[in-house]
Each structure stands twice: as structure tokens, then as C-alpha cells.
C-alpha positions as CSV (number, residue, x, y, z in Angstrom):
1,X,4.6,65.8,7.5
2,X,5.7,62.8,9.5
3,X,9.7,62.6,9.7
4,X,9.5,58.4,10.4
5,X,8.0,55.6,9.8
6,X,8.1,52.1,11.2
7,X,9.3,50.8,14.2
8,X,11.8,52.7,16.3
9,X,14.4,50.9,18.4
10,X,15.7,54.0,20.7
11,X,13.1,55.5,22.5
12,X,12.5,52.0,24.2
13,X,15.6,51.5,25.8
14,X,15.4,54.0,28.3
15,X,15.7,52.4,31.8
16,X,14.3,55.3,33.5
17,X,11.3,57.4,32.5
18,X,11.8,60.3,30.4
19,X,11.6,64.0,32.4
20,X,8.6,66.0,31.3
21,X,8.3,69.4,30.9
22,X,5.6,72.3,31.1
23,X,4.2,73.4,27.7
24,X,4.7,77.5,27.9
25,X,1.6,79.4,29.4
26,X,1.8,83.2,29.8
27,X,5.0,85.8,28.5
28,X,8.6,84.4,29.5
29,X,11.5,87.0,29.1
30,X,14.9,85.5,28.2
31,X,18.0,86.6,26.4
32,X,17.4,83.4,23.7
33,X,15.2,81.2,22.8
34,X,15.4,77.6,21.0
35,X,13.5,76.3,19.0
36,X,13.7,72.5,18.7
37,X,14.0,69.9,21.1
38,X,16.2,67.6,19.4
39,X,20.0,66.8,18.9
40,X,20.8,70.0,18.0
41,X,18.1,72.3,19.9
42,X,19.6,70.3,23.0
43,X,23.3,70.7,22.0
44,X,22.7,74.4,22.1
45,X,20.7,74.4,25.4
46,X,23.3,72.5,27.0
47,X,26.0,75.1,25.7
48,X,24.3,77.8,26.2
49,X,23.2,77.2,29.8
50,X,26.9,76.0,31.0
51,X,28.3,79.4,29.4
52,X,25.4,81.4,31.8
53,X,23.1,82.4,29.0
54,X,20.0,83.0,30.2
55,X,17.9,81.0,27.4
56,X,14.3,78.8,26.9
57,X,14.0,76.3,24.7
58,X,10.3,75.0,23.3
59,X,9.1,71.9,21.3
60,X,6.4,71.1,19.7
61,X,6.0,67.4,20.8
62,X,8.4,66.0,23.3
63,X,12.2,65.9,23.6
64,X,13.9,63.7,21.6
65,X,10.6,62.9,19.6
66,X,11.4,63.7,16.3
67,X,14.6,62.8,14.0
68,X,16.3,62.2,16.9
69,X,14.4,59.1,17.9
70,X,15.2,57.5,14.3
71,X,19.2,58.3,14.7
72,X,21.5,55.8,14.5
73,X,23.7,57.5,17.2
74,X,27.3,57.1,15.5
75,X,29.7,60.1,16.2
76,X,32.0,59.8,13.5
77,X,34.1,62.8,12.7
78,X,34.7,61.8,9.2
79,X,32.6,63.5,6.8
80,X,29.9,62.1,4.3
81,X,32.3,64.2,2.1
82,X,36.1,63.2,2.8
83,X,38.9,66.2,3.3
84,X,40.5,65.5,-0.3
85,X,37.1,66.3,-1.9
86,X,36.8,69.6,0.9
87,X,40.0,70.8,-0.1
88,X,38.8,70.4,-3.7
89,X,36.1,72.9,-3.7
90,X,37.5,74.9,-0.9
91,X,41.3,76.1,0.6
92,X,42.6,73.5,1.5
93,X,43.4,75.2,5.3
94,X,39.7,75.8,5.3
95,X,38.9,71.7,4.7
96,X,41.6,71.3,7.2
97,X,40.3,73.3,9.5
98,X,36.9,72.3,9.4
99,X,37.6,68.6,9.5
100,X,39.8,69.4,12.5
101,X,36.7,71.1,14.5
102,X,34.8,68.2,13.8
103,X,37.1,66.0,15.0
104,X,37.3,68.2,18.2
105,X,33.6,68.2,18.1
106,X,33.3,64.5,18.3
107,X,35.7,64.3,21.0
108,X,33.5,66.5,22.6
109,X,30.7,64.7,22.5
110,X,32.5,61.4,23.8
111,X,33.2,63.7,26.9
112,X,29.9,64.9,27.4
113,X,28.1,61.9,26.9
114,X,30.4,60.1,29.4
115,X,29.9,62.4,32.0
116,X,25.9,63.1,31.9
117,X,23.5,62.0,34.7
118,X,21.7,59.7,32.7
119,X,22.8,56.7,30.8
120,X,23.4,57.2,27.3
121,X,25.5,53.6,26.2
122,X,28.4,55.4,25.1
123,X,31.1,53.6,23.7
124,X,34.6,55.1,21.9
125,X,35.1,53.0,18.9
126,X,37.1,53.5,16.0
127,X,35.7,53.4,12.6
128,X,36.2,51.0,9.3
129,X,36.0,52.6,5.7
130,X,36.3,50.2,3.1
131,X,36.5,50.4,-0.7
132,X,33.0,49.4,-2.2
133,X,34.8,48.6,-5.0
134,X,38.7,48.1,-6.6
135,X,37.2,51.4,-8.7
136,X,37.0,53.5,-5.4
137,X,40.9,52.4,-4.0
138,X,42.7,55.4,-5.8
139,X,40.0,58.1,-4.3
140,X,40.4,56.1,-0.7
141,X,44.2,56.4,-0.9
142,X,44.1,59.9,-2.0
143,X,42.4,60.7,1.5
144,X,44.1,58.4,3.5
145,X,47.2,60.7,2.4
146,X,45.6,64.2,3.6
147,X,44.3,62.7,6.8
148,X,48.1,61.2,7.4
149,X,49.5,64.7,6.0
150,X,47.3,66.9,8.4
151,X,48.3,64.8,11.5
152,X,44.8,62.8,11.8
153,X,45.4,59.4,13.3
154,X,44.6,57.1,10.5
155,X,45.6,54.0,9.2
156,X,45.7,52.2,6.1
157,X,44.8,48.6,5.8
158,X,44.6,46.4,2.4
159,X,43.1,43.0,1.8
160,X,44.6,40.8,3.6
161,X,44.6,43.1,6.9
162,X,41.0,43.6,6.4
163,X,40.6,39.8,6.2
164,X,42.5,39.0,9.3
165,X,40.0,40.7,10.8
166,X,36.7,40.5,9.4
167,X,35.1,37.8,7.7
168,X,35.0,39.4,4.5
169,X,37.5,40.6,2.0
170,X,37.7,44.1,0.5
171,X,39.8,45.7,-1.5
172,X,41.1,48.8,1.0
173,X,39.9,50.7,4.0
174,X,40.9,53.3,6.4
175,X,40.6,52.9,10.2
176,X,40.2,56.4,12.1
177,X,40.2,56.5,15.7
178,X,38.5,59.0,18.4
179,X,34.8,58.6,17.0
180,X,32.1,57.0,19.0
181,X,28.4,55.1,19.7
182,X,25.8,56.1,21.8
183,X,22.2,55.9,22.2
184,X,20.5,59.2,20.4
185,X,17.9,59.4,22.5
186,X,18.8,58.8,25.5
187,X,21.5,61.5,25.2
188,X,19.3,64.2,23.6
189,X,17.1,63.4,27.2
190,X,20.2,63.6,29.1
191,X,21.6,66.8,27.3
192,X,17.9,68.4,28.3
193,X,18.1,67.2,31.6
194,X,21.9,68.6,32.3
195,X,20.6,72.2,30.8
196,X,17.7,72.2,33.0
197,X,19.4,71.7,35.8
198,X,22.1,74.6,34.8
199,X,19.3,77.3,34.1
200,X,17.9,76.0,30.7
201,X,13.8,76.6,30.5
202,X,12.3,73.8,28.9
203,X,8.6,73.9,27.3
204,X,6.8,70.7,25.6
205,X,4.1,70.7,23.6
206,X,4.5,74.0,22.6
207,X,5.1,74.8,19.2
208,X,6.1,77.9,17.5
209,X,3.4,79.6,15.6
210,X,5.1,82.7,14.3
211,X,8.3,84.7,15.5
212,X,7.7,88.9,15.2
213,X,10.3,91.8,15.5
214,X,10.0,93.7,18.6
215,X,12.1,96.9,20.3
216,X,15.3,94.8,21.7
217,X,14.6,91.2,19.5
218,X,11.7,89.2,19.5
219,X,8.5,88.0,20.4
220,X,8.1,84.2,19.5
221,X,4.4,83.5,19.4
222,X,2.9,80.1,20.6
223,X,-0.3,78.9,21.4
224,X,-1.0,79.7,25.2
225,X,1.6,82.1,25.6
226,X,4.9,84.0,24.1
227,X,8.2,84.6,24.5
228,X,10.5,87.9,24.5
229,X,13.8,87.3,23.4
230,X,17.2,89.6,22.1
231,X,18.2,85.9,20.0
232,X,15.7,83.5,17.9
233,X,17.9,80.0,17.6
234,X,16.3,77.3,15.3
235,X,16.8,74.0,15.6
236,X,14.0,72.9,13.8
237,X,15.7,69.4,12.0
238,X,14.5,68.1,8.9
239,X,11.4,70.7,9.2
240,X,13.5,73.8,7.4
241,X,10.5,75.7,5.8
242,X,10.1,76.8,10.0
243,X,12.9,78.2,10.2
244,X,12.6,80.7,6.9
245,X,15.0,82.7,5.5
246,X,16.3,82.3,1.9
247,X,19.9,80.4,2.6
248,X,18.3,77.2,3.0
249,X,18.0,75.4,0.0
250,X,18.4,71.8,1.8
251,X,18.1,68.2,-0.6
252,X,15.5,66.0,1.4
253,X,16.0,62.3,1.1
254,X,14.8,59.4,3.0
255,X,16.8,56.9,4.5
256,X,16.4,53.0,6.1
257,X,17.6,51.4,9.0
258,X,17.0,48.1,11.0
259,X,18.1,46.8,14.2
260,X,18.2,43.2,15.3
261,X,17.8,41.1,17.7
262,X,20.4,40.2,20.2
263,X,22.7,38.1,18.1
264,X,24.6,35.2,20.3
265,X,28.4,36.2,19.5
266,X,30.2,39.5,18.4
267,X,33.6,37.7,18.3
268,X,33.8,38.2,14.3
269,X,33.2,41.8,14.6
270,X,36.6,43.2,15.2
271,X,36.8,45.8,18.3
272,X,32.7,46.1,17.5
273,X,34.1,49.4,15.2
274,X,31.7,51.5,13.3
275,X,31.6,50.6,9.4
276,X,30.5,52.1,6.3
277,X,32.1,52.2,2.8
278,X,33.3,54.5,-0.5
279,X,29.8,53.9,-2.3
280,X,26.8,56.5,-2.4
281,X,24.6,56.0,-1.0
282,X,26.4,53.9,1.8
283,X,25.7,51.1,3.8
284,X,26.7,51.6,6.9
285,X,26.8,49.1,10.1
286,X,27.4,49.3,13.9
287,X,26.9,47.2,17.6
288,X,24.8,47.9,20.6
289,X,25.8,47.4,24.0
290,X,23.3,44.8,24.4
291,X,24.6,42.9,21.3
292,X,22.2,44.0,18.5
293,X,23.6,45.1,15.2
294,X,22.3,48.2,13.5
295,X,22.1,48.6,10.1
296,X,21.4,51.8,7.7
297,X,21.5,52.9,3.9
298,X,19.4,52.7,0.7
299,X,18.9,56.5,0.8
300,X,16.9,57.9,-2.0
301,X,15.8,60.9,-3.2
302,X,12.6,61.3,-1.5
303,X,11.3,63.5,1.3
304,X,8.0,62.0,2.8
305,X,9.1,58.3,4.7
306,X,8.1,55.5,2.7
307,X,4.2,54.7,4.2
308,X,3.4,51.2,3.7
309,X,5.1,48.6,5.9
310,X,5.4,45.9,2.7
311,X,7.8,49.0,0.7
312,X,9.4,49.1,4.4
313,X,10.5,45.3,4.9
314,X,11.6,45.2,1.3
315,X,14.5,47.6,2.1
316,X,14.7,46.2,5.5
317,X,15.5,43.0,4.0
318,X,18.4,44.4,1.5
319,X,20.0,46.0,4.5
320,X,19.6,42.4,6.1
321,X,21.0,40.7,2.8
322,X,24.1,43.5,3.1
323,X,24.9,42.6,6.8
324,X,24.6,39.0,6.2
325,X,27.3,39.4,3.0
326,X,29.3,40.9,5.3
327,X,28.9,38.5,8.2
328,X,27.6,35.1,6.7
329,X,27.8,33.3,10.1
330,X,26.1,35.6,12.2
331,X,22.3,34.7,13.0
332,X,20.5,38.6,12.9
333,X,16.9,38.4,12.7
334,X,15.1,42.1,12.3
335,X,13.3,43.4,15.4
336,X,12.8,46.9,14.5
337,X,12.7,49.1,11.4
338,X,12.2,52.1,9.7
339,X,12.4,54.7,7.3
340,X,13.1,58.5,7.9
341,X,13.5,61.9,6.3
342,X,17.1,63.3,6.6
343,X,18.7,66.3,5.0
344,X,21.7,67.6,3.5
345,X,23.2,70.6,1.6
346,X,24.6,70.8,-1.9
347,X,28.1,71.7,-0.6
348,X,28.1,69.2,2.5
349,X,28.2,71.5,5.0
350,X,25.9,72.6,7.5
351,X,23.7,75.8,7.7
352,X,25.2,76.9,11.1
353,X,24.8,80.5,12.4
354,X,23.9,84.0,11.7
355,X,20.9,85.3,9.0
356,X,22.8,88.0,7.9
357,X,19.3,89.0,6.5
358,X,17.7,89.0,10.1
359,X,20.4,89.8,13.1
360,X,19.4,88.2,15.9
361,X,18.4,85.3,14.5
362,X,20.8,81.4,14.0
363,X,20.2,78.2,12.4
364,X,21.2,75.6,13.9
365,X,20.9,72.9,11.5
366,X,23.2,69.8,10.7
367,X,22.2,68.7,8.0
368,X,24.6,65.6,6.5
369,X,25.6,62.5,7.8
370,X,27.1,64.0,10.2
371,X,24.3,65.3,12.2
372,X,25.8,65.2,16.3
373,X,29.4,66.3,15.4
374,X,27.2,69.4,13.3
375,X,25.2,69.9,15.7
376,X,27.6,70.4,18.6
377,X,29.5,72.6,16.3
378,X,26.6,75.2,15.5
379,X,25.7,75.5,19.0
380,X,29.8,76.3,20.2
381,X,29.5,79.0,16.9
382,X,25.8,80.3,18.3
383,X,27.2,80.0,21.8
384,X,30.4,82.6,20.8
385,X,28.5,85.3,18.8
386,X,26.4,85.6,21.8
387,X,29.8,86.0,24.0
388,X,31.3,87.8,21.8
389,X,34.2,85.4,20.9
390,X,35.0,84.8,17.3
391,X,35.0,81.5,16.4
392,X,37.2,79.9,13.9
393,X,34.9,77.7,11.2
394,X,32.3,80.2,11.6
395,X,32.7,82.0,8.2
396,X,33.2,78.3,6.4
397,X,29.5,76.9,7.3
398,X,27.9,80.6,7.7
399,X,24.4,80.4,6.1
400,X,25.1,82.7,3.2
401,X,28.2,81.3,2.4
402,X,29.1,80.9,-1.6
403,X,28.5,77.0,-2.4
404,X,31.1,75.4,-4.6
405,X,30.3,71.8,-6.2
406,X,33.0,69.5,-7.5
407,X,30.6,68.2,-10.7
């Protein structure tokens, strides 16, 4: 099943050519193996080969070439679900705490991508959250109080601030700080690249055809060859049914996004922050560094990509209509678009470590809005049990963890 469809802007932007790698011929021996060669099957290369774990990682196409090429690459520690609705359906030093790992995580991911060989267009920017609607002020103010209260750095700004700023009016929004832009696939590459370098085996075009217990681990079976392992990692994206087990029980939807052309000016866009708003589904709204605007929303409860491109341009034009009620005087003109599956769990959290049916073996899968921060965070958790270390959200996104819905 195809995870996009359309026109992708990313994996055209790199300046210099991707790095290849082998597909997997003949038995490898290593302590892990990863499956997945996308955000988060890089994430936990990368950790796992700067801690000295001696790991492979395999992919059935190329790097990068799957939901990671239709990303919209916002780090945004701020959660599709906010920490007043968390600490609702959880202790509130568990919300806390997680909230406050992902925050950690994204600055993280700022450092890493500012420091990696290749060019990834990272930016630090700070992020606008605006009311929808006067209906959606009370909930916005309840969690601008528990971000304040927990020591996040958050501010609160009403109308008229917001219009001082922006050409638009809206009722309330919250400005975080510390988040981030980059280009998705350019740092997925770049991750790969780093771990290569620092021990990391890397196969391509090699997918995983079925993964068998053996004395000591397992034996991951692919086409031309196989792999003996003590640790089975997947990272397998918006593909679950690969990575088995009966925890997963993921909501599939499709989402849209376009990107324009190069628009003349940026001056209305204040600080170029990241945007998105109360409302679900969200629109949501960010720059390039070569003055493009991206776009995304209009999710809907549907796995497979839309397939025709006439259902494609009518929700590329709604996201168009949305930027351009936002920002009448810019002149954005579509260049690319598409559609693409993306998942998300029940609870809002991701399905990170352990099967505590099948020791030995993690997921590694950030499902939510909040793919990149997840994803860095399931690799550090994967990265400790294999170390030994505990490590502190662990228990609150463990796979079999008890799920607890606010109706």
C-alpha cells in the first residue's frame, strides 16, 4: 500500500546526491538490528551507533523514501494533545514529565541537526497557537496556565498582540519557544550518514521477510541473505501490520499538504514562526529557507492516500484558500502537493519500547503529530534498555500500557 501521493517537495532539495547503500547479501551478526530506514529507524541508528552498539539497520526501498519524504519537518514539542488534556487522563507528574522529555527531545533534535555533515535547513523558530474560534479561548487559557505553572517558556498573547503582528486577527494564542524547522529528508540522509560513519551497517533494498526466534535472539529473514541478532527494533512507520504484536491498535488517517512557490516577501510573517491552531483537524502553516510557505491539514479518517490528482488539487486548493485567509496580500501559487497516510494512537502517545510479549524485541513508532520529537524519544528509551539505564517516560509510552480516553 502506497504511503503518498502527489508531488513531493523534499526529496528535491538536496544539493548533494543522496549516499547509497548495499542491499544485505549473505548472514550479518550484530547485537541489533533496525528495521526501517526512516525518521525514526534513523533516530535509533544514530543513537545507537554514538552509544557503541554494535547494530544494522535495513530498508526496503531507500532512506528517507517513505513517510519521511512527505514530512513537513516541524519539531514542535507541543503535543497534538496539550498537557491540561495529558494531565486529565493521566498524573499530572506523568503529563509533566512527558511533555518535559519532549521538550528535551526537540532541543535535541535542534542540536543534532545543527551539527550533522550534511545540510539539513535547520532553523530554531518559535511557534504560534491560536484559538480557531472565541469557543476554544477557555481550553487555550487553561493550558497556557500549566505550561506557565510547570516552568515551560510560554507566552500569552490576545487580539490585538496577535494583530500587531500578523495580518490577521484571532481571538488568543500561545507562543512557545525552543521548537524548530528543518528539511525531513535531508536530515533522515544525514542522520544515516552520521551512523554509518560511527559503526551503523546500512542495507537498501532489502526488506524484511520474516523475523524467527533463535538460541541468543534472532534471525531476521530477507531476500538474499539474513541477519542474527540478540534485539529486533522496528521502525517500520505508517506500515504497523510489520511490526506484529497485539499492542498496536494505531487510527490511520490521511493527511494534505502543499508547498509554494517562492513568494516575493516574508516581512508579514512575524519571526517566520511555525503556526497551527485549537481546531481538529488543524491547519497548520510554516516557511522555507528559500521563501516558500508550507501548508498542511484536512486530515480525515482514511488510510489509503487519496489517488486521483482532481480529489488531490481540491484539498490543495482549501489549504491554499486557508493560507491566503490568513495572509491576503501574499502572492503563493502551489508548486507541489500531496496526500499521505499518517498514524496515531487512541491515547496520543507513541508505541515506544519493549513487547513484553516478545523480549528482545522494540517498537519504535511515533505515531502523532509529533512524529521527530517521538521518534528521538523511542530510540534514547530503546538505546537505555540496551545499556542497561532506566529511563524515565519509559513506563508512560510502553506498548502495553493501559489507554485512558477523555470522551
Amino acid at each position: 500500500m502506497g504511503l503518498h501521493f502527489g508531488t513531493l517537495f523534499w526529496p528535491g532539495t538536496t544539493i548533494s546526491a543522496s549516499t547509497r547503500y548495499p542491499a544485505l547479501k549473505g548472514l550479518v551478526n550484530a547485537r541489533a538490528v533496525i528495521i526501517g530506514g526512516g525518521m525514526s529507524g534513523a533516530a535509533c541508528g544514530y543513537m545507537l551507533a554514538r552509544s557503541g552498539i554494535d547494530a544494522v539497520l535495513i530498508e526496503q526501498r531507500s532512506i528517507a523514501s517513505g513517510s519521511s519524504a512527505a514530512n513537513t519537518g516541524l519539531l514542535q514539542y507541543s503535543n497534538d494533545t496539550m498537557l491540561s488534556e495529558f494531565a486529565e487522563r493521566m498524573d499530572v507528574r506523568q503529563a509533566v514529565k512527558f511533555y518535559r522529555a519532549c521538550k528535551q527531545a526537540a532541543e535535541k533534535l535542534c542540536v543534532i541537526a545543527g551539527n550533522l555533515q550534511r545540510a539539513t535547513d535547520f532553523k530554531r523558530r518559535n511557534s504560534l497557537y491560536y484559538a480557531s474560534s472565541q469557543e476554544d479561548v477557555p481550553a487555550l487559557q487553561r493550558e497556557y496556565a500549566m505550561l506557565r505553572q510547570y516552568g515551560f517558556d510560554a507566552e500569552w498573547w490576545d487580539e490585538s498582540r496577535i494583530a500587531e503582528h500578523f495580518p490577521f486577527r484571532r481571538a488568543a494564542a500561545i507562543v512557545t519557544r525552543g521548537d524548530g524547522e528543518v528539511n525531513p529528508y535531508s536530515f533522515v540522509q544525514a542522520l544515516a550518514e552520521d551512523a554509518c560513519r560511527n559503526g551503523l551497517g546500512i542495507y537498501e533494498n532489502t526488506a524484511m521477510l520474516s523475523v524467527e526466534p533463535r538460541s541468543g535472539g534472532y534471525r531476521v529473514m530477507t531476500e538474499d541473505g539474513a541477519i542474527d541478532a540478540e534485539h529486533v527494533i522496528y521502525a517500520v512507520g505508517y506500515a504497523p501490520e510489520l511490526a506484529g504484536g497485539r499492542w498496536l491498535q494505531p487510527i490511520m488517517n490521511r493527511s494534505f499538504a502543499i508547498v509554494t512557490d517562492p513568494v516575493q516577501s516574508l516581512s508579514a510573517w512575524h519571526e517566520r514562526f511555525l503556526m497551527w491552531e485549537t481546531a481538529r483537524p488543524y491547519l497548520y502553516a510554516r516557511t522555507t529557507v528559500d521563501n516558500r510557505i508550507v501548508v498542511g491539514g484536512l486530515d480525515e479518517n482514511v488510510r489509503q492516500p487519496v489517488l486521483s490528482e482532481r480529489e488531490l488539487r481540491n484539498r490543495s486548493m482549501r489549504l491554499l484558500s486557508e493560507l491566503h485567509k490568513l495572509f491576503p496580500g501574499l502572492d503563493a501559487r502551489i508548486r507541489y502537493e500531496w496526500c499521505a497516510t499518517f498514524g496515531e494512537s487512541a491515547d496520543g502517545l507513541p508505541w515506544l519500547g519493549e513487547d513484553p510479549d516478545r523480549p528482545g524485541q522494540y517498537y519504535c513508532l511515533g505515531y502523532g503529530g509529533n512524529g521527530s520529537i517521538y521518534s528521538l524519544l523511542g530510540a534514547e528509551i530503546i538505546r537505555d534498555r540496551l545499556l542497561g539505564l532506566d529511563n524515565p517516560i519509559a513506563s508512560i509510552v510502553r506498548p502495553d500500557r493501559p489507554t485512558k480516553v477523555s470522551p
